[in-house]
C-alpha positions in Angstrom: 62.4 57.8 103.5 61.7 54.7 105.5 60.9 54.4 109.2 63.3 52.6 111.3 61.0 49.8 111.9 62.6 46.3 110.5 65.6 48.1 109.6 67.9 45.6 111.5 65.7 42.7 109.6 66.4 44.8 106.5 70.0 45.0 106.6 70.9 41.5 107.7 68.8 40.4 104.5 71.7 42.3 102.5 69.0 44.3 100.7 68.8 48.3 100.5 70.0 49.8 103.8 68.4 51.9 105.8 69.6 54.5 108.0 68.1 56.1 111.9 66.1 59.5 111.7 67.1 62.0 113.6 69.3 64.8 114.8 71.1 67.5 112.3 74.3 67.6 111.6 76.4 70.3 113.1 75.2 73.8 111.3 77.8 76.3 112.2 76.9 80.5 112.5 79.8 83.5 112.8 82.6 82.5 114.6 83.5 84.0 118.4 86.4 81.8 118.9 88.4 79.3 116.7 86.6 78.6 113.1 83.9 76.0 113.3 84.3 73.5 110.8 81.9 73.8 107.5 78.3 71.4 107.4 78.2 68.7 105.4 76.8 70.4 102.3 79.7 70.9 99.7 80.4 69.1 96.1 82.4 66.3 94.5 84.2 66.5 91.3 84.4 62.8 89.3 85.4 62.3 85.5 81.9 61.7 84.8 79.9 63.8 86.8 79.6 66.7 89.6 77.9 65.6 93.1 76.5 68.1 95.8 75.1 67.5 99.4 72.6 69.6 100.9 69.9 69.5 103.3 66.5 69.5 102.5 62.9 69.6 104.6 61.6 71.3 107.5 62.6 71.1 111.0 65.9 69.1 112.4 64.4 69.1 115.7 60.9 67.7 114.2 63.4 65.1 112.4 62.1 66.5 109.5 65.5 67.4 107.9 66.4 64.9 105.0 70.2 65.4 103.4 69.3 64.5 99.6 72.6 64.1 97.0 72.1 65.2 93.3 74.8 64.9 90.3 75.1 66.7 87.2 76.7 64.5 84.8 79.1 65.8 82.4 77.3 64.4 79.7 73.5 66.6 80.3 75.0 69.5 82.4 71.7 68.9 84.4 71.5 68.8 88.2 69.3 65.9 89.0 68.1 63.5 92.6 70.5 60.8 92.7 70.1 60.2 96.5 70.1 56.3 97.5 66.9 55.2 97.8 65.7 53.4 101.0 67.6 55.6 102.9 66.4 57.9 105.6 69.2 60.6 105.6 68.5 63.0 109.0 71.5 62.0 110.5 73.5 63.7 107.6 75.4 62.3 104.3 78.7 62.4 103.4 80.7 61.0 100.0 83.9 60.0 98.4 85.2 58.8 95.1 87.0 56.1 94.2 88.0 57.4 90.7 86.5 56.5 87.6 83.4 58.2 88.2 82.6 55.9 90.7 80.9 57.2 94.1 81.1 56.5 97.7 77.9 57.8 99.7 77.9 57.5 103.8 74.7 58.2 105.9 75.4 59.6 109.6 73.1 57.5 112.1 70.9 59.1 114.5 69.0 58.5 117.6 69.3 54.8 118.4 71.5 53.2 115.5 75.4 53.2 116.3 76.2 52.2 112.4 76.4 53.8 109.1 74.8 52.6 106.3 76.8 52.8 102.6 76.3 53.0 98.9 78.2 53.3 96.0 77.5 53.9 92.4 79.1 53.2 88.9 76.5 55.2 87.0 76.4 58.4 88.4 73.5 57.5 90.8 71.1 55.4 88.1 72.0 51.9 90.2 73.4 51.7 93.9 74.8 49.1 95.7 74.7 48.4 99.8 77.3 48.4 102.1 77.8 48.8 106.2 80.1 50.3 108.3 79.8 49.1 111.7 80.2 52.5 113.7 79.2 56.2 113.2 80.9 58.4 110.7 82.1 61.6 111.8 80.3 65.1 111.5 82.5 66.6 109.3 82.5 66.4 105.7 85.2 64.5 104.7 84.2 62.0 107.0 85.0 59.1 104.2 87.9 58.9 101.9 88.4 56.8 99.0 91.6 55.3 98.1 93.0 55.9 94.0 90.9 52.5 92.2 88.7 52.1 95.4 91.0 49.5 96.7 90.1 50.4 100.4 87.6 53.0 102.1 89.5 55.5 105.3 86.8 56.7 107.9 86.4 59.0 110.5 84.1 57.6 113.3 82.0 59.9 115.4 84.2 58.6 118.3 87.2 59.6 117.7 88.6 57.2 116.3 89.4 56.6 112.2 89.0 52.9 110.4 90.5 51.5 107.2 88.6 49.2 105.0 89.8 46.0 103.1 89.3 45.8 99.3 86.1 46.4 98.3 84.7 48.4 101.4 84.6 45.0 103.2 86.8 43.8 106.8 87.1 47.1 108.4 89.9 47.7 111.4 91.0 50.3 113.7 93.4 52.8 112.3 94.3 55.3 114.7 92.2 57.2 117.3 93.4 60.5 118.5 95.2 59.2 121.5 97.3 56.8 119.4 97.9 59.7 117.4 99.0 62.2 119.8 101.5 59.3 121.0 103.4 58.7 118.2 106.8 60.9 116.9 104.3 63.1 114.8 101.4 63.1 116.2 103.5 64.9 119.8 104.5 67.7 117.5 100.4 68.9 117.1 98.9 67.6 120.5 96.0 66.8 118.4 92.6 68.3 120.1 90.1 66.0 117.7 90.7 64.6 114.3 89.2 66.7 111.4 89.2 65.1 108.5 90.2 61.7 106.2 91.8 61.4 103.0 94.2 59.6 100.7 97.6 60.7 99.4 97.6 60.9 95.5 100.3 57.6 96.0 97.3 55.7 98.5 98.8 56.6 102.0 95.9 57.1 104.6 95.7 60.8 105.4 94.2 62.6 108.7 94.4 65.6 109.6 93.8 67.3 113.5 92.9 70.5 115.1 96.8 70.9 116.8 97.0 72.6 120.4 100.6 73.7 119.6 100.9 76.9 117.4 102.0 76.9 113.7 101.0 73.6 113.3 99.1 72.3 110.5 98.1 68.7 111.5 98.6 66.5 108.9 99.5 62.8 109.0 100.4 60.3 106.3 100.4 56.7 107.1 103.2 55.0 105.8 105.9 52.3 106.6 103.4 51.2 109.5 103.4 54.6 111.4 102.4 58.3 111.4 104.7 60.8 109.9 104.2 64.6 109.8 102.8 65.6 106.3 101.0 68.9 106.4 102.5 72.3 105.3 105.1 74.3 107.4 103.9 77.6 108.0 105.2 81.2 108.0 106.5 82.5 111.2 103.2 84.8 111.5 102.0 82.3 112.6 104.2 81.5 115.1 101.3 81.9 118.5 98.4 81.0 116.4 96.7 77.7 116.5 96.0 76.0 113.4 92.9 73.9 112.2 92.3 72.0 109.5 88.4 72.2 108.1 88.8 69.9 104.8 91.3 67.5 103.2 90.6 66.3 99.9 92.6 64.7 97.2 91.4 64.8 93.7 93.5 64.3 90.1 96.4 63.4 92.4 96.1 67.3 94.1 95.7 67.1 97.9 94.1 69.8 98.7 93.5 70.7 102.6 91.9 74.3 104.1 93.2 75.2 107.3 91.8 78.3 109.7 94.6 80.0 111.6 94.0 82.2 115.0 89.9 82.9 116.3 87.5 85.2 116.5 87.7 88.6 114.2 91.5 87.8 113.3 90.6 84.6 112.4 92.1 83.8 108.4 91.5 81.0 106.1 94.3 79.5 104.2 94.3 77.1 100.9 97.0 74.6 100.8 97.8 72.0 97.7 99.9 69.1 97.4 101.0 66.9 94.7 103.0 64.6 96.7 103.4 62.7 99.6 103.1 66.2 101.5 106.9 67.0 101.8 106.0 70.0 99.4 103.2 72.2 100.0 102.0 75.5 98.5 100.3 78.0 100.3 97.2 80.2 99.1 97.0 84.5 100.4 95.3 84.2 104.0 92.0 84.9 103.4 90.2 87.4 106.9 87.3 86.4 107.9 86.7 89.4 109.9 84.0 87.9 112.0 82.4 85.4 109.6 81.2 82.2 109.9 82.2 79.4 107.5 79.2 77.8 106.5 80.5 75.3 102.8 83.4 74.5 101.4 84.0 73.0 98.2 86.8 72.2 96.0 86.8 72.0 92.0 89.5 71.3 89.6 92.9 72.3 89.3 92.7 73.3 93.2 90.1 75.5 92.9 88.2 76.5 96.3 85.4 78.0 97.1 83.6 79.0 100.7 80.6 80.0 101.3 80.3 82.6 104.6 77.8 83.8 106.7 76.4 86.9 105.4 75.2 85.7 102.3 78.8 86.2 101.0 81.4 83.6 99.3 84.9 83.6 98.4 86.8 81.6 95.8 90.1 80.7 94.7 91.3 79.0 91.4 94.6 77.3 92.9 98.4 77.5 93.9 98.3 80.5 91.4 95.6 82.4 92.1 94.3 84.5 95.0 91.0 84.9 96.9 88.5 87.0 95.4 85.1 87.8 96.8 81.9 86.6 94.4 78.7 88.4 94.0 76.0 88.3 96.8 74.9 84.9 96.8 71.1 84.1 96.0 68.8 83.4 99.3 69.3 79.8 100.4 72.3 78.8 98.8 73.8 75.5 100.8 76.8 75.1 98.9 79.3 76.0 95.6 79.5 73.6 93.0 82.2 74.4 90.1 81.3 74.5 86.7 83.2 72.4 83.4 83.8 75.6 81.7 85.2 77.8 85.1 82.9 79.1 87.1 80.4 78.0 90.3 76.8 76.9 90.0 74.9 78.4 93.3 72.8 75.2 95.1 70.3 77.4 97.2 67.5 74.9 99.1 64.2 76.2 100.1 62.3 73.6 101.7 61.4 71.3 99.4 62.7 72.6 95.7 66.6 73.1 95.2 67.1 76.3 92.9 70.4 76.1 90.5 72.1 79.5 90.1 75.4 79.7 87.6 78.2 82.2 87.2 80.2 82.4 85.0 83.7 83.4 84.3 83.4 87.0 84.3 79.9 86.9 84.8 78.8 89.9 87.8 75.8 88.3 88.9 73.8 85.1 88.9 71.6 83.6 86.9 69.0 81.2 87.8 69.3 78.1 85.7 67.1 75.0 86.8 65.1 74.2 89.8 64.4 70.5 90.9 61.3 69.5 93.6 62.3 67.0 96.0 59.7 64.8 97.3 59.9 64.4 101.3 57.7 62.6 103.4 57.6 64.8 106.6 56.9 63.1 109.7 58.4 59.9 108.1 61.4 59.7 110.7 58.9 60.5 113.9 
């Protein structure tokens, strides 16, 4: 964890980035009106490994909060640190993949910076290589988006606003920002409040999706023919006066897979959606009441599975378009987010302080049981 002395110096010199200490990344509780939108801890699924975010440390308001990323690579079925190195993380981390294994890691800025440093990996985290986006990611976890064979990067910016990438994560322009988007044919449908989330189609179009102000709206938008088209699911007519968000949009194995929260407060539901297409054809998951609770992770996992991770100490997961939503055992104390297993099943990631504690269950299983537990080196007071 590097202080952000020389980091300008650092970064021009092309060698390992460095990122601004600072403030946490949004942490949300139980929901009195609309759902808040998850943290940034959640997992990645890649052909060659499993990646999960959490945070890590002491204090946010100390700066002593460090977001570390660790992988479990399908060849060990071990969890172990593969956060970038030379990277101070406070302002909160966010990753995409490529394909092939390959990873895309993003680090929020914080305090004084106004850019976002990025990495990206070939080897599940043994060698990384630098990268810069010139603005501030977004809060949200799917923040970055990767296209199918990595030809361009799609990113959310803490303004607003979303940017697309040339080849190679290089030449970055102005996508859309939400006023663009509420201007267009599509986009006047939602009356987007704030875009949500980034993504790719399975076929490459650049996806984002919107919190709409008009009800029964899903707000999803594909890019395509050099303008925005409406691409999200349609939605029963229960929900005809309820607004619609959408807390995480993900494509993986050429499923897009979004989460969406319809209506607030204790009649607030959680719905899975999957696509397999261009997001003309949808399917919908049970709604899942939330009765109250906060949304605290969400993660995704092969063939559409989805799980969430509630205030409460409770979780809820669902394998995909065929299944339906059913509750898992009390989670252990401290877990930050799901992560799904090869074989079925969710590993527990549960952070206390400084050591990350591995819990699995598996199909069938009623209970957890503690697996591995990795100590994190942090240098507290390093981002004062």
């Amino acid at each position: 964890m590097t202080r952000r002395t020389g980091l300008v110096s650092v970064l021009l010199a092309g060698t390992v980035l460095a990122a601004g200490c600072g403030s946490a990344a949004h942490q949300p509780g139980a929901a009195a009106g609309p759902v808040r939108p998850p943290s940034l801890s959640t997992s990645l699924v890649t052909t060659t490994g499993t990646w999960a975010v959490a945070v890590m440390g002491g204090s946010a308001a100390e700066h002593n909060n460090f977001w570390q990323l660790f992988v479990r690579p399908a060849a060990t079925g071990k969890w172990r640190l593969a956060t970038p190195p030379g990277v101070a993380s406070n302002g909160g981390l966010v990753v995409a993949s490529p394909g092939a294994g390959s990873l895309v890691a993003g680090f929020r800025p914080s305090q004084d910076l106004s850019f976002s440093p990025l990495a990206t990996t070939h080897d599940n985290g043994a060698a990384w290589r630098p990268g810069l986006l010139d603005a501030a990611l977004a809060d949200v976890p799917d923040a970055l988006a990767a296209a199918p064979g990595g030809s361009h990067l799609l990113a959310l910016l803490a303004s607003g606003g979303a940017e697309l990438s040339g080849p190679g994560g290089t030449g970055w322009a102005k996508l859309a920002t939400r006023r663009t988007l509420a201007a267009s044919a599509a986009g006047r449908r939602c009356g987007p409040a704030r875009l949500t989330a980034a993504a790719f189609s399975p076929a490459g179009a650049p996806l984002l999706a919107a919190n709409c102000t008009h009800p029964r709206t899903a707000g999803i938008f594909a890019y395509t023919g050099g303008t925005w088209h409406p691409a999200g699911p349609t939605l029963p007519a229960t929900y005809a006066h309820q607004n619609v968000s959408v807390l995480r949009l993900t494509t993986t194995a050429g499923t897009t897979t979004a989460l969406l929260a319809a209506g607030a407060g204790s009649a607030a539901r959680l719905l899975a959606a999957w696509s397999t297409g261009s997001g003309t054809h949808w399917a919908l998951s049970p709604p899942l009441p939330l009765r109250g609770a906060g949304l605290t992770s969400a993660s995704s996992g092969p063939g559409g599975a989805v799980a969430v991770v509630l205030t409460g100490n409770h979780a809820q997961a669902i394998t995909g378009p065929a299944g339906t939503w059913q509750p898992l055992p009390p989670l252990p104390p401290g877990t930050a987010t799901l992560a799904p297993e090869p074989a079925g099943g969710w590993d527990a990631l549960a952070v206390h302080s400084t050591r990350l504690s591995i819990w699995q269950l598996p199909p069938g299983h009623t209970g957890w049981t503690a697996t591995q537990t990795i100590s994190v080196f942090i240098q507290f007071g390093s981002s004062g």
